[in-house]
DOKEDREN-146276 format. One record per residue: residue in three letters; x, z, y of N, C-alpha, C, O in turn. Coordinates in steps of 0.1 Angstrom, whole numbers, plus 5000, padded with zeros to 4 digits. Layout:
BEGIN
ALAXZYXZYXZYXZY;...
***
This chain:
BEGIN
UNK277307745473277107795487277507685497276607655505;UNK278507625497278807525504278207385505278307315515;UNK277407355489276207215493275107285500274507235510;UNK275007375495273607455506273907465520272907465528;UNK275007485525275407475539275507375545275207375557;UNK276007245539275907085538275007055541274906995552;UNK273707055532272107035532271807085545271407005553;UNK272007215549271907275558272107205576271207195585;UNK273007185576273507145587273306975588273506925599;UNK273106915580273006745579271406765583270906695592;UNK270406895576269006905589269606885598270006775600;UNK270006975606270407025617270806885630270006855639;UNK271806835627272406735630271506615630271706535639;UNK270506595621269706505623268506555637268206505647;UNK268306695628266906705639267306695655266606665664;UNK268206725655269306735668269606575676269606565689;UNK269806485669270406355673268906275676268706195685;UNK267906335664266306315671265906305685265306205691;UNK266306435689265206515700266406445711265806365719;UNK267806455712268406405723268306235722268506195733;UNK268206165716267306005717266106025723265805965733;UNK265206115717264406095727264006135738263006105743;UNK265106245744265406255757266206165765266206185777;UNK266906095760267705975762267005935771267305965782;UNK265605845769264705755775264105805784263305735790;UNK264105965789263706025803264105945815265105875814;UNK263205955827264105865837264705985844264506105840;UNK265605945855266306045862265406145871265906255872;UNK264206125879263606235882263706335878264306325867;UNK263106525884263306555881262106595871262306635859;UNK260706575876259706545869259106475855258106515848;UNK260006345852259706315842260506375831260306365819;UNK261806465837262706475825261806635822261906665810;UNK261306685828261006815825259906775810259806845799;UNK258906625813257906595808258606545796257906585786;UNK259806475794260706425782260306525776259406525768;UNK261206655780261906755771260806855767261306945761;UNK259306865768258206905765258006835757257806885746;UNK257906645758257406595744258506535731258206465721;UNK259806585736260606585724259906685716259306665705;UNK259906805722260306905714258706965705258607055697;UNK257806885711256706875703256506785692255806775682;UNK257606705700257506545687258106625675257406605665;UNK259106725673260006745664259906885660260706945654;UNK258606935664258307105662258307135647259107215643;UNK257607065641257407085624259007085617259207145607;UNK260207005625261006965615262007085615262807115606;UNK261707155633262707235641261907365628262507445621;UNK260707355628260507495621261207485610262007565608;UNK261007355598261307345588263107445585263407525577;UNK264107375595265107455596265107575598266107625593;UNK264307655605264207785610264307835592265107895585;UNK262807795588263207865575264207845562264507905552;UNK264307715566265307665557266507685555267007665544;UNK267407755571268607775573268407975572269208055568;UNK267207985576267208135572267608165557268608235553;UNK266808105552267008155535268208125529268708185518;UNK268907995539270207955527271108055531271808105522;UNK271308095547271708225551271908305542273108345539;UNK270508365532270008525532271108485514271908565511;UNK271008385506271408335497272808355494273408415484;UNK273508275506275008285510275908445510277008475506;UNK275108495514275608625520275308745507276008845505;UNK274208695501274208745487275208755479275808855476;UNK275408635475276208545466277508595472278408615463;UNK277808615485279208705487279508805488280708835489;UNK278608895487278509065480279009075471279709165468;UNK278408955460278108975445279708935440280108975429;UNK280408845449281508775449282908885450284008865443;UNK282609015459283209085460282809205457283309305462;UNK281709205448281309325437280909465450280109465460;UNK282009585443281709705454282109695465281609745475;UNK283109635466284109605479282509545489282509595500;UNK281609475488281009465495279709465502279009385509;UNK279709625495278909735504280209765512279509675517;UNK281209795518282009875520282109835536281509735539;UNK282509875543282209835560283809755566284109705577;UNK284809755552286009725556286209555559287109505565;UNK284709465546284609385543283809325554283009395560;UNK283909205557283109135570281709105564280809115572;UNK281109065547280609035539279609155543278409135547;UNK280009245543279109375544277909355556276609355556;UNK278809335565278109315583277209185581276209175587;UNK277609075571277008945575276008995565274908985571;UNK275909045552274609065546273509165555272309145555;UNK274209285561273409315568272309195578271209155575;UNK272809185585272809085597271209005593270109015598;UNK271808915580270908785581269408845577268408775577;UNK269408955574267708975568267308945581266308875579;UNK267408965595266308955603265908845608264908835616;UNK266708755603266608565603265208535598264608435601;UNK264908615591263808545584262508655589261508685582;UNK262908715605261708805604261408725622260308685626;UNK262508715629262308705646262508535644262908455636;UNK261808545659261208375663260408345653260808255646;UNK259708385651259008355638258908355623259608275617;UNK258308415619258608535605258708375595258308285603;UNK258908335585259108245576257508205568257208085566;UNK256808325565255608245565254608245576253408225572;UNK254908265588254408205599254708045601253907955601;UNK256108035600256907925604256307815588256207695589;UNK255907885575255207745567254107725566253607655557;UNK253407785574252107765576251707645589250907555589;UNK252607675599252707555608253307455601252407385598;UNK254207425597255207315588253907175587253707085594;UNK253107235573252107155570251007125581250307015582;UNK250907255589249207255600250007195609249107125613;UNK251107165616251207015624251006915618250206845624;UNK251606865603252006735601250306725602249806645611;UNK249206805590247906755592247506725604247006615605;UNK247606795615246906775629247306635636246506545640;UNK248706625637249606515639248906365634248506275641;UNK248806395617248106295606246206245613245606145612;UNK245706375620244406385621244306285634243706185633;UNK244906315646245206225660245706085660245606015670;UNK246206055647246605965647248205895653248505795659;UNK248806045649250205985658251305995645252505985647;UNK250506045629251705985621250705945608249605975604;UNK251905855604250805785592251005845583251905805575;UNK250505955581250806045566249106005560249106015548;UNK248005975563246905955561247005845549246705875537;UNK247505695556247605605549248405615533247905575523;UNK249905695537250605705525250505795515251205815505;UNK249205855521248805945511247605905501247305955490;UNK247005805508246305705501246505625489245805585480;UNK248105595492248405475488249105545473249005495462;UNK249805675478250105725463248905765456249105765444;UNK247605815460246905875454245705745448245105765437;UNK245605655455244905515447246205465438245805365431;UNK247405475436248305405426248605305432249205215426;UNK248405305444249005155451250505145451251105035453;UNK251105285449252505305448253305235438254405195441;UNK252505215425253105185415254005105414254905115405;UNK253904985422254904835424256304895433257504865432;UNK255704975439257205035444257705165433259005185433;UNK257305225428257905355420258205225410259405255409;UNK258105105402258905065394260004985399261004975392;UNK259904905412260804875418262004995422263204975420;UNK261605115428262705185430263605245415264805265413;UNK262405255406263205285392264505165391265605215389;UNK264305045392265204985390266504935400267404855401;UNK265805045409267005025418268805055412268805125402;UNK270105005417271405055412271305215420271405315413;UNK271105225431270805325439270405435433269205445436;UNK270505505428270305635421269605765430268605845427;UNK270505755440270005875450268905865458268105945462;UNK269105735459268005655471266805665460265805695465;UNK266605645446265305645442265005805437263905835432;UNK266105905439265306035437264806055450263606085449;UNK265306055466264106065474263305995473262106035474;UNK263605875471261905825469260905875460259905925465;UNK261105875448260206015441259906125443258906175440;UNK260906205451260806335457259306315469258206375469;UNK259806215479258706165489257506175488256606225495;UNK257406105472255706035465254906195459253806245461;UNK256006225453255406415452255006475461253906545460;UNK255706475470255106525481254006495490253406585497;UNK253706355490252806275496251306295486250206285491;UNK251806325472250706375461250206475463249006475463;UNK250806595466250406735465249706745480248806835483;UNK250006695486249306675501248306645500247506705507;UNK247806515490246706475490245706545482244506565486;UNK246206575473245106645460244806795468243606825468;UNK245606875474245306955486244106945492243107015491;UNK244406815499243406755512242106755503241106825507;UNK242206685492241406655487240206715483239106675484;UNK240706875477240106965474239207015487238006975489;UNK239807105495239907175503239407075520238507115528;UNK240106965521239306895536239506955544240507035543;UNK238506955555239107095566239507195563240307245570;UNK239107235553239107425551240607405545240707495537;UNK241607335546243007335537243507415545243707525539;UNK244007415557245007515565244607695567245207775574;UNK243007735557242907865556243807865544244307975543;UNK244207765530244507825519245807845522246607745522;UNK246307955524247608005530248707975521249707905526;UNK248608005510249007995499249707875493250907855491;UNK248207755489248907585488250007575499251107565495;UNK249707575520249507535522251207575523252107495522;UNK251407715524253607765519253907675508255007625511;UNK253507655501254407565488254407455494255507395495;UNK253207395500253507245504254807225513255807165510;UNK254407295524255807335531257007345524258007285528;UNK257107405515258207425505258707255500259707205504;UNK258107225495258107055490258506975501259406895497;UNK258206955517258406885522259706935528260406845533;UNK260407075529261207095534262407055527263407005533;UNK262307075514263307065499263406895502264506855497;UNK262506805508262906665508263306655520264306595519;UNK263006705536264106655544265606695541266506615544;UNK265806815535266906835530267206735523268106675529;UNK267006685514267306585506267506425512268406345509;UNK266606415519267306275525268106305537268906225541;UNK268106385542268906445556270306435550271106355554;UNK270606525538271606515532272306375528273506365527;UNK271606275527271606175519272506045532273405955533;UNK271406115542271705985556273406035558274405955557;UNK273706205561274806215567275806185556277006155560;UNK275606175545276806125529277105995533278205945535;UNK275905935535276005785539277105735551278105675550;UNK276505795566277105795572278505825574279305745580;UNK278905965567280205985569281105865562282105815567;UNK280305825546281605725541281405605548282305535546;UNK280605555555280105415564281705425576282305325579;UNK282105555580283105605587284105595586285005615594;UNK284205565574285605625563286205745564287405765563;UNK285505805567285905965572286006025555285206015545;UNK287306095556287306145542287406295541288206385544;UNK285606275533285606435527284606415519284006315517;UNK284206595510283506545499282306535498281806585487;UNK281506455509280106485512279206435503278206475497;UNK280106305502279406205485279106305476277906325474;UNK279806385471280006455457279006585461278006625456;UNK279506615469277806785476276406715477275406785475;UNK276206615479275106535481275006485468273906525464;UNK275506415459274806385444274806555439273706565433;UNK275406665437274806705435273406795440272606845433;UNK273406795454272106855456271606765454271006795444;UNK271206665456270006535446269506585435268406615434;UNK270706595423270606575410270106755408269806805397;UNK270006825419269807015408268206955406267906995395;UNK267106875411266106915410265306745397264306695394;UNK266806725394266206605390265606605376264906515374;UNK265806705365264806705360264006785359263606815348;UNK263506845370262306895372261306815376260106835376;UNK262106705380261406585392260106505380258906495382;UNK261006445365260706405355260206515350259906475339;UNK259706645352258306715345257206735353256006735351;UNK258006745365256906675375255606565378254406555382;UNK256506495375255806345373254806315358253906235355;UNK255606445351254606385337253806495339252606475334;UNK253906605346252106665350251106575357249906575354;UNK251706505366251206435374250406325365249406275369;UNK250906295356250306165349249306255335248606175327;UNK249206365334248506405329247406485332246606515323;UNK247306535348246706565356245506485363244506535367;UNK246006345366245706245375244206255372243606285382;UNK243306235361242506225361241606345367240606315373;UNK241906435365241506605368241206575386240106605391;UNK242206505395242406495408241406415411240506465418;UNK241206275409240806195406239106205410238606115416;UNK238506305405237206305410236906485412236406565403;UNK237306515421237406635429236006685431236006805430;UNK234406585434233106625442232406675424231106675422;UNK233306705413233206735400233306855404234106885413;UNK232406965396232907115395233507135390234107235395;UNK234007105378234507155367235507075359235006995351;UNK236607075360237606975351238006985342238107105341;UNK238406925328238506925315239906925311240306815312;UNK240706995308241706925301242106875291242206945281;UNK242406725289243006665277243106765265244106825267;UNK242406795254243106885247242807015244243107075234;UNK242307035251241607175252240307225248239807325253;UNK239707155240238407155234237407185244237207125254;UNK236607275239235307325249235707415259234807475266;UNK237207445260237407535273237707415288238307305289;UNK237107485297236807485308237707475318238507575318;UNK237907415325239407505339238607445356238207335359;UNK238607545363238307555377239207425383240107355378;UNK238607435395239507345404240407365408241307285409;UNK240507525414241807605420242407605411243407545415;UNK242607635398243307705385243607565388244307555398;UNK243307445382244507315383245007305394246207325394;UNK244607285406245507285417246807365417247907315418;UNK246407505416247307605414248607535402249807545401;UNK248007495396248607485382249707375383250907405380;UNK249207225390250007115395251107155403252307135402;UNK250307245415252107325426252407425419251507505422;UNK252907455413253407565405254607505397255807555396;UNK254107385393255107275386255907185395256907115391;UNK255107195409255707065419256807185422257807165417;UNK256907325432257507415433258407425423257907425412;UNK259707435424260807485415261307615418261307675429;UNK261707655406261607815403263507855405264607805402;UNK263207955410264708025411265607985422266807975421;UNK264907975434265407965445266107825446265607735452;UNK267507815437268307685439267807575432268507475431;UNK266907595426266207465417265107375423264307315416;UNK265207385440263507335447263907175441265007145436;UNK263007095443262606985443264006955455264507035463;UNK264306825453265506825464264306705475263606615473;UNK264706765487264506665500263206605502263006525512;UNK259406595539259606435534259906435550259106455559;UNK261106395550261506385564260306205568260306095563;UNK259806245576259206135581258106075573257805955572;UNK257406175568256306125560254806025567254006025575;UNK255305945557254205845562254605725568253905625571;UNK256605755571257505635573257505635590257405535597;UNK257605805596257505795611259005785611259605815600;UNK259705755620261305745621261705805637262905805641;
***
């Protein structure tokens, strides 16, 4: 409960330190600042939703997990546990219901990507031609450990974006469905490097507490899922690979057949981690916007 709260709030704090830098650079009129604080908060819409649901659920989690903590005692109205489980279900219904809020998540970053004001276009290119590869063996050998599960976490995410795109083109932001999981993937990685900057920062501080240790392990819950990940991925590749194909084959499978959806479906299903605390950990800045 408490690295989830961690995770939690290290979004928070980032998305926060974001939007007031770039209100920073308003001039003193009163006019331009009104104009700032309109294109902060558009600059940073996708990341502000991302928390909405991200902080909702670890909420609904927390407050679980403290019922369960105090068994019958907390149904009981004596316990504060009681009031706060009540409470949080509606987090995830007002300002925006949760799959309202991941359906925008991904339909800005594409739109954003589409105008040309983030490079998610290019880097989605570059993992999906293999151009990645000099860097995914470079980061494998990094001493950095954490620093190379976001970077893998990133490249997944930058994958499933594409093979998405790929399929679907315009018509991606009707598939309701890919487009919540994708969201799911990119949110599980700002968490994860969000987490990663404020670990950094605090020991950069010498500030002593245990953010190192809550940060490797939310890194490490998704890390080998990360590694079956990646080996769908390398066994899939060809399936993605030529999309304007009706019909894809799998390695193996003799004379049976598999749709395009059925693999797509099949690849996020595997990119998605199962059981709530097992997501893929941490793409803040996809495409390398800062």
């Amino acid at each position: 409960m408490a690295i989830r709260t961690f995770a939690v709030e290290s979004m928070v704090w980032r998305v926060v330190g974001l939007i007031e830098s770039q209100l920073a650079q308003s001039a003193h009129d009163k006019h331009a600042d009104s104009q700032t604080e309109l294109k902060a908060v558009e600059e940073y819409a996708a990341e502000c939703s991302m928390i909405k649901v991200y902080a909702s659920e670890m909420l609904d989690y927390v407050v679980d997990e403290g019922v369960q903590i105090h068994g019958g005692y907390g149904f009981h109205q004596d316990y504060a546990v009681e009031r706060a489980y009540r409470d949080s279900r509606v987090n995830r219904i007002f300002e925006g219901t949760s799959e309202i809020n991941r359906l925008l998540i991904t339909g800005m970053l594409l739109k954003r990507a589409a105008r040309g004001q983030l490079g998610l276009i290019p880097a989605v290119q570059a993992v999906l031609g293999g151009a990645g590869k000099g860097a995914t063996a470079s980061a494998s050998t990094e001493k950095d450990e954490e620093a190379r599960l976001v970077h893998s976490a990133k490249k997944i995410a930058l994958f499933s974006i594409g093979i998405a795109y790929q399929k679907y083109q315009a018509e991606l932001e009707k598939q309701q469905e890919v487009v919540m999981n994708i969201s799911d993937i990119v949110m599980e990685v700002f968490a994860m490097e969000s987490s990663l900057l404020r670990s950094r920062k605090l020991a950069a501080s010498g500030t002593k507490t245990n953010a190192a240790e809550m940060c490797a392990v939310f890194l490490r819950v998704g890390e080998q899922l990360l590694h079956r990940v990646q080996a769908q991925r390398m066994r899939q590749r060809s399936h993605f690979t030529g999309f304007h194909q009706a019909v894809a084959y799998r390695p193996g499978a003799g004379a049976r057949s598999e749709s395009r959806d059925e693999t797509l479906v099949d690849l996020l299903v595997h990119v998605i981690a199962r059981g709530g605390n097992a997501h893929l950990a941490g793409v803040a800045e996809l495409g390398g916007r800062r």
